[in-house]
N, C-alpha and C positions, 0 to 999 in steps of 0.2 A: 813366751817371756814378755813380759812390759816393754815397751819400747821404751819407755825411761829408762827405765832400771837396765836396758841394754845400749842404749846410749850414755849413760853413763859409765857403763863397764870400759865401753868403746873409748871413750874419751880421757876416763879417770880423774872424772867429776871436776873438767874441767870445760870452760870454752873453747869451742873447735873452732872460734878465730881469733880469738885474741888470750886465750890462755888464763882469762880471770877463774878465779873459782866461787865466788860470793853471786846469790841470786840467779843460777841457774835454771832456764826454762829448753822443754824444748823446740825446736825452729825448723818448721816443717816446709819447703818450698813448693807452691801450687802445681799444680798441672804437671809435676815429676812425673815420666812417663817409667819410671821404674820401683823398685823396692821401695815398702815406705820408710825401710832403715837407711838407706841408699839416698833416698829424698829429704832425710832429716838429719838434724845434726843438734848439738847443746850448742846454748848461746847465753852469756849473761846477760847481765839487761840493760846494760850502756849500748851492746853490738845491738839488741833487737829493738830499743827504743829508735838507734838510729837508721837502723835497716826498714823500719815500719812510718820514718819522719825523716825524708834528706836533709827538711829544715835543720833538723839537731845534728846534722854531722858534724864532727869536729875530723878534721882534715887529717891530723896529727894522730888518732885513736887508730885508724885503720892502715897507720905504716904495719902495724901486725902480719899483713898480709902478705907482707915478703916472706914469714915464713907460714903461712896456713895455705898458703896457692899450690904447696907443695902436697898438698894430703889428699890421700888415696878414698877421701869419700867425694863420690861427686858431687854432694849440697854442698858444700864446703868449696868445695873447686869451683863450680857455677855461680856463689855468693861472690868468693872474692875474685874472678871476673869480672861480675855485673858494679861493683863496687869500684873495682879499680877504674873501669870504660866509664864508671858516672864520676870519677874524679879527676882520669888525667889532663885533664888540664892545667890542674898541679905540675905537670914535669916528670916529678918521682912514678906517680904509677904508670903512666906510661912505657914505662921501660921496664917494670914488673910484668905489662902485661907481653911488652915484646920477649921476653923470655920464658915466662908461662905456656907449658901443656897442658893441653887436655885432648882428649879424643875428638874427631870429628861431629861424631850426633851428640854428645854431652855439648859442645862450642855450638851446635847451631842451637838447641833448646837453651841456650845462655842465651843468643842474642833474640833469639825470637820473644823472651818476655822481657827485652830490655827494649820496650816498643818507644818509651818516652820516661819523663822526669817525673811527672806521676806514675810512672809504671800502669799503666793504661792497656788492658787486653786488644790485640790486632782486633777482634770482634767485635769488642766496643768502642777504636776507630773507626771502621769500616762502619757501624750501623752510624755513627756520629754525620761522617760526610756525607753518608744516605741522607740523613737527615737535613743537613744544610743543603743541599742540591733540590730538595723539593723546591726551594721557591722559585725554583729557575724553570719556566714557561717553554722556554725552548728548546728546542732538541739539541741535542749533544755535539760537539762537532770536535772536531781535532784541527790545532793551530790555532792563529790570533785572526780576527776579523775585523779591519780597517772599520770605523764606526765612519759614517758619511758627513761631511761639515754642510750646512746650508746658509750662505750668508742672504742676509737683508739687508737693504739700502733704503736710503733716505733720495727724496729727489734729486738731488743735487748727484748721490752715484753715489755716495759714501757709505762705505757700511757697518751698518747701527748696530747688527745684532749676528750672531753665527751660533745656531740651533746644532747641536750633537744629534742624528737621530742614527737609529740602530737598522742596520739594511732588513730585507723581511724575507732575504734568502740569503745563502754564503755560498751562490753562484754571478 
């Protein structure tokens, strides 16, 4: 069967988070390590404009979620998670998400792609800080390393000038 045609059966041609029925697509979550019916869900296009643009969120769209947290699909359960942890600051979802279940490996695959505000893959942090770390000449160390002051004086004793220099070992 289509996977449209059976997520729409699933849903009954409506959005599985906000209930609209107009402009239905479907909404398929990356790197789902299960079903790709399982992985997917319908979504009108106010939910997936804002799911794909945080800029467009409107705060008030996604009180929905109080009751779509409850549904037994888990793109659906992992979306309004990730939605709620990117808004409680609000107040309200915060206390959606304190009463929200979900399985243990369905909650950790929710937090593991909620890496950042761009939704930014762990892989393409990690290659990101690789990258920033090359300029750095020297070797790696663990803890803070006092930089050394070196003052200059003027004859008189007074001192004109205090040079920052960087030690050339962290023993």
């Amino acid at each position: 069967m289509n996977l449209e045609k059976e997520l729409r059966e699933r849903s009954d041609s409506t959005c599985e988070l906000c209930s609209a029925t107009d402009n239905l697509q479907v909404y398929s979550l990356e790197n789902f390590p299960g079903e790709v019916t399982d992985g997917s869900f319908m979504a009108c296009q106010v939910c997936t404009d804002q799911l794909e643009d945080f800029d467009k969120v409107e705060v008030n769209h996604w009180r929905c979620l109080n009751d779509s947290m409850w549904s037994t699909v888990p793109a659906v359960q992992v979306t309004a998670f990730q939605m709620l942890t990117k808004l409680k600051a609000e107040g309200w979802p915060q206390d959606l998400l304190d009463m929200m279940y979900m399985e243990d490996e369905l909650k950790a695959f929710a937090q593991s792609q909620l890496v950042s505000e761009e939704n930014t893959t762990p892989e393409v942090i990690h290659k990101e800080v690789l990258e920033r770390n090359e300029v750095f000449k020297s070797a790696p160390y663990s803890g803070f390393v006092n930089p050394e002051l070196v003052t200059e004086t003027d004859e008189n004793g007074e001192i004109t000038t205090i040079k920052v220099t960087k030690p050339e070992s962290f023993c």
